[in-house]
Backbone as a chain_set.jsonl record, in Angstrom:
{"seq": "XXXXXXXXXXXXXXXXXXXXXXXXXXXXXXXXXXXXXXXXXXXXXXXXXXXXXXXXXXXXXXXXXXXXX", "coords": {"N": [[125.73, 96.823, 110.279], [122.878, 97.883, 111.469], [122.019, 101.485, 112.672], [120.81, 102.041, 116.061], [117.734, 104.155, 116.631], [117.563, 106.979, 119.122], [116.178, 108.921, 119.632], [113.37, 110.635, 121.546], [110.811, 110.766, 120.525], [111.047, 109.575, 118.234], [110.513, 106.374, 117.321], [111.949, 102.763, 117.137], [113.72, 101.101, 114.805], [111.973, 99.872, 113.359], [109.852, 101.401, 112.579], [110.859, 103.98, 111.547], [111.352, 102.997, 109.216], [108.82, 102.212, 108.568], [107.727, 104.538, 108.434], [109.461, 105.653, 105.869], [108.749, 104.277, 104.291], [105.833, 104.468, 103.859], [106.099, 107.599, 103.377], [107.367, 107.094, 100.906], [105.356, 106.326, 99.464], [102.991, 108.273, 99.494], [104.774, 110.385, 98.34], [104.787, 108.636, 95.779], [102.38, 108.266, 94.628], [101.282, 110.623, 94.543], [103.12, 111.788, 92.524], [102.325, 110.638, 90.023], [99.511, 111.237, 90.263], [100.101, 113.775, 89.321], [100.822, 113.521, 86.616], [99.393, 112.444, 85.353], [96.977, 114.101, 85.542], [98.345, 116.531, 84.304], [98.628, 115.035, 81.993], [98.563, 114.046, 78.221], [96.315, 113.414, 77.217], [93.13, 114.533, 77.341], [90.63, 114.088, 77.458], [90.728, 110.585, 78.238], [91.102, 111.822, 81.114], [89.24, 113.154, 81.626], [86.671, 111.732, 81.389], [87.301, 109.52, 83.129], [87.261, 111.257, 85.723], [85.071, 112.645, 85.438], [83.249, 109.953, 85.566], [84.111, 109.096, 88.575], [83.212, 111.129, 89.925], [80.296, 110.548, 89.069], [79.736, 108.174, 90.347], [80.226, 108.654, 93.312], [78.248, 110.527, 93.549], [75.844, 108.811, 93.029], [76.336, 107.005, 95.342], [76.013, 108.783, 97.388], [73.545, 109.126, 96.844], [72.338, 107.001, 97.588], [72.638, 106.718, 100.086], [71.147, 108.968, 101.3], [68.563, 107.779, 100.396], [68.068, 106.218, 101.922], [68.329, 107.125, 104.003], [65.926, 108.395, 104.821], [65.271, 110.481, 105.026]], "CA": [[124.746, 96.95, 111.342], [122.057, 99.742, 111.104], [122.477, 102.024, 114.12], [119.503, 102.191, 116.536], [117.327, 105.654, 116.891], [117.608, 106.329, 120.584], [115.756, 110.031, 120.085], [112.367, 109.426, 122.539], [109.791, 111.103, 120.035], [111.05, 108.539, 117.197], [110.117, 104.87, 117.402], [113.191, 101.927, 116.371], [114.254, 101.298, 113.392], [110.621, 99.562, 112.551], [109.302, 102.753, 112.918], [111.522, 104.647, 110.679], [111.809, 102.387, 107.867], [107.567, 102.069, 107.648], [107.434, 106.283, 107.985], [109.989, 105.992, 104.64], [107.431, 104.149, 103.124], [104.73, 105.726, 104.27], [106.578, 108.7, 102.671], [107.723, 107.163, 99.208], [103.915, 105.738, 98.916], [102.269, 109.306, 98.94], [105.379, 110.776, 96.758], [104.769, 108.097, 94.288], [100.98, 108.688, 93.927], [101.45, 112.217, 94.247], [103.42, 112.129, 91.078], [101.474, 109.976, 89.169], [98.402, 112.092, 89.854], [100.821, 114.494, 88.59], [101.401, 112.949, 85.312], [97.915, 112.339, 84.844], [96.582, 115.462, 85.35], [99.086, 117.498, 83.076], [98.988, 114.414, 80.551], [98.604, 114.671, 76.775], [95.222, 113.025, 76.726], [92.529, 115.12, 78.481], [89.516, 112.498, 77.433], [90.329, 109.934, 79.45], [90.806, 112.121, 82.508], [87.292, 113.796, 82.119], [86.065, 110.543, 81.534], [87.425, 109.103, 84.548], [86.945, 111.94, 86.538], [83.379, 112.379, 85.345], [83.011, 108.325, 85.888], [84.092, 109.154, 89.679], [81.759, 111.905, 90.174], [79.133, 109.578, 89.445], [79.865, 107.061, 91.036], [79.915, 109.719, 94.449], [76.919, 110.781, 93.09], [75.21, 107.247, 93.542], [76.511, 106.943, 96.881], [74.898, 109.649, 97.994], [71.703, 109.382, 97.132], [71.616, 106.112, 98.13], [72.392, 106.9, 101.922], [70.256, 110.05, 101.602], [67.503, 107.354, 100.644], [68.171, 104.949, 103.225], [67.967, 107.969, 105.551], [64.157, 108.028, 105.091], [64.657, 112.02, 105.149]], "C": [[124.116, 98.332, 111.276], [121.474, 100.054, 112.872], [121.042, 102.621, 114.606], [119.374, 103.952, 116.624], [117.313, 106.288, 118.144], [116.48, 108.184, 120.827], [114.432, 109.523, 120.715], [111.189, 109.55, 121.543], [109.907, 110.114, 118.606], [111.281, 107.327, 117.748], [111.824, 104.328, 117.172], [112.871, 102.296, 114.891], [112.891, 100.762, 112.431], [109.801, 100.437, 111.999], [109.583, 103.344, 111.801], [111.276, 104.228, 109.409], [109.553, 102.385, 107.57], [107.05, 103.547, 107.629], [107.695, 106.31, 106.797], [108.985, 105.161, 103.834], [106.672, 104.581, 102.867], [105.171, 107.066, 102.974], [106.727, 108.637, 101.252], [106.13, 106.374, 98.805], [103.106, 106.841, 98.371], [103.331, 110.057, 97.86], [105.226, 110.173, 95.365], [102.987, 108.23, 93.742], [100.649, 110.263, 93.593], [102.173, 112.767, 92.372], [103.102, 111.382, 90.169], [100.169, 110.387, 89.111], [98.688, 113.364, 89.143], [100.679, 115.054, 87.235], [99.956, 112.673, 84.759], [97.056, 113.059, 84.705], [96.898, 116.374, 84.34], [99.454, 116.244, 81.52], [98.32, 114.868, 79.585], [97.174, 114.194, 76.679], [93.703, 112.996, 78.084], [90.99, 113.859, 78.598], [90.181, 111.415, 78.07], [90.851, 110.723, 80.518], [89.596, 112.496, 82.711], [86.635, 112.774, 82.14], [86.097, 109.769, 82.875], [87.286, 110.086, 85.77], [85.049, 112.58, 86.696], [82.48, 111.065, 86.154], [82.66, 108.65, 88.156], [83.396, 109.943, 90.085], [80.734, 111.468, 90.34], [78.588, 108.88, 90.294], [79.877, 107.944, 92.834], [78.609, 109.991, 94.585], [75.94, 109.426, 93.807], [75.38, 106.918, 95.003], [75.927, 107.328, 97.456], [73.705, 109.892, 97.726], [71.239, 108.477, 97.366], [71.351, 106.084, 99.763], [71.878, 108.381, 102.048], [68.874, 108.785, 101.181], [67.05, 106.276, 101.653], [67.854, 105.779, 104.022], [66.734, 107.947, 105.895], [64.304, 109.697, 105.048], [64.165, 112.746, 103.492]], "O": [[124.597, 99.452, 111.105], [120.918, 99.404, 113.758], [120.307, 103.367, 113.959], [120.28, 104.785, 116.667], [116.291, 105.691, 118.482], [116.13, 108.559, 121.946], [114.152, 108.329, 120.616], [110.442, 108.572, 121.539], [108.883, 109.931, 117.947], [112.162, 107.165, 118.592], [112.764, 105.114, 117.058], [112.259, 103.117, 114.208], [112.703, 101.041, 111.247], [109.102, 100.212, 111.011], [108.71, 103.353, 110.933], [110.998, 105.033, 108.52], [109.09, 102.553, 106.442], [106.078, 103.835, 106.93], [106.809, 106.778, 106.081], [108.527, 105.538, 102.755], [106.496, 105.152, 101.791], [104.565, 107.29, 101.926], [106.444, 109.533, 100.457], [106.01, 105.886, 97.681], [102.57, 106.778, 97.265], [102.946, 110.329, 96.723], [105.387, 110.699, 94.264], [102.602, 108.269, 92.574], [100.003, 110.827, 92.709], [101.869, 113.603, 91.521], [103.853, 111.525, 89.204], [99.513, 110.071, 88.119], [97.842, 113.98, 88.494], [100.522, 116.186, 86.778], [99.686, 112.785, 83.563], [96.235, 112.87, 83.808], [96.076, 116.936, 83.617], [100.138, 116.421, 80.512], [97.569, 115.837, 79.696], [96.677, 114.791, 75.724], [93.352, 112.249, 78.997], [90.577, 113.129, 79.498], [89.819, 111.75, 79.198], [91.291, 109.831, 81.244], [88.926, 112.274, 83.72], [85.8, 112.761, 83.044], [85.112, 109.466, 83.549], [87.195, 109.547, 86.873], [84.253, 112.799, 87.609], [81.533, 111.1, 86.94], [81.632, 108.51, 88.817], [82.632, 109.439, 90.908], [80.058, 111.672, 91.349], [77.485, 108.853, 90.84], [79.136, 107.269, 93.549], [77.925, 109.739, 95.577], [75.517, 109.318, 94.958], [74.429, 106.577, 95.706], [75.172, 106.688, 98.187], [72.936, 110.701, 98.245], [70.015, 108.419, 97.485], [70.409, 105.676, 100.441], [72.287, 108.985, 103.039], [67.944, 109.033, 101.948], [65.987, 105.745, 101.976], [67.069, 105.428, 104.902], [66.334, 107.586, 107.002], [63.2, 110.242, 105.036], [63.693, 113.882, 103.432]]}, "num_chains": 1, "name": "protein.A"}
């Protein structure tokens, strides 16, 4: 039996257990942007990081032309 939280500023046990996810969701992207950053093969990150630039890029000048300004 897993023993309830009874402090008032923490939720039950529903609570707890979707914070630890919460938590191991950004540790695991955190270190996989990690690993991708300091990996061995800098072409495809500039590529994909170029790619996403773009693609930002495009965004914004489409709702700067929608603005009408």
């Amino acid at each position: 039996m897993v023993p309830r939280l009874w402090w008032p500023w923490i939720g039950g046990e529903g609570d707890a257990i979707e914070r630890r996810r919460s938590a191991q969701r950004v540790a695991f992207a955190s270190r996989n942007l990690h690993r991708f950053m300091t990996g061995r093969h800098p072409a495809l990150r500039v590529a994909l990081v170029r790619g996403a630039g773009a693609a930002l890029h495009r965004v914004g000048e489409r709702r700067w032309r929608a603005s009408g300004t």
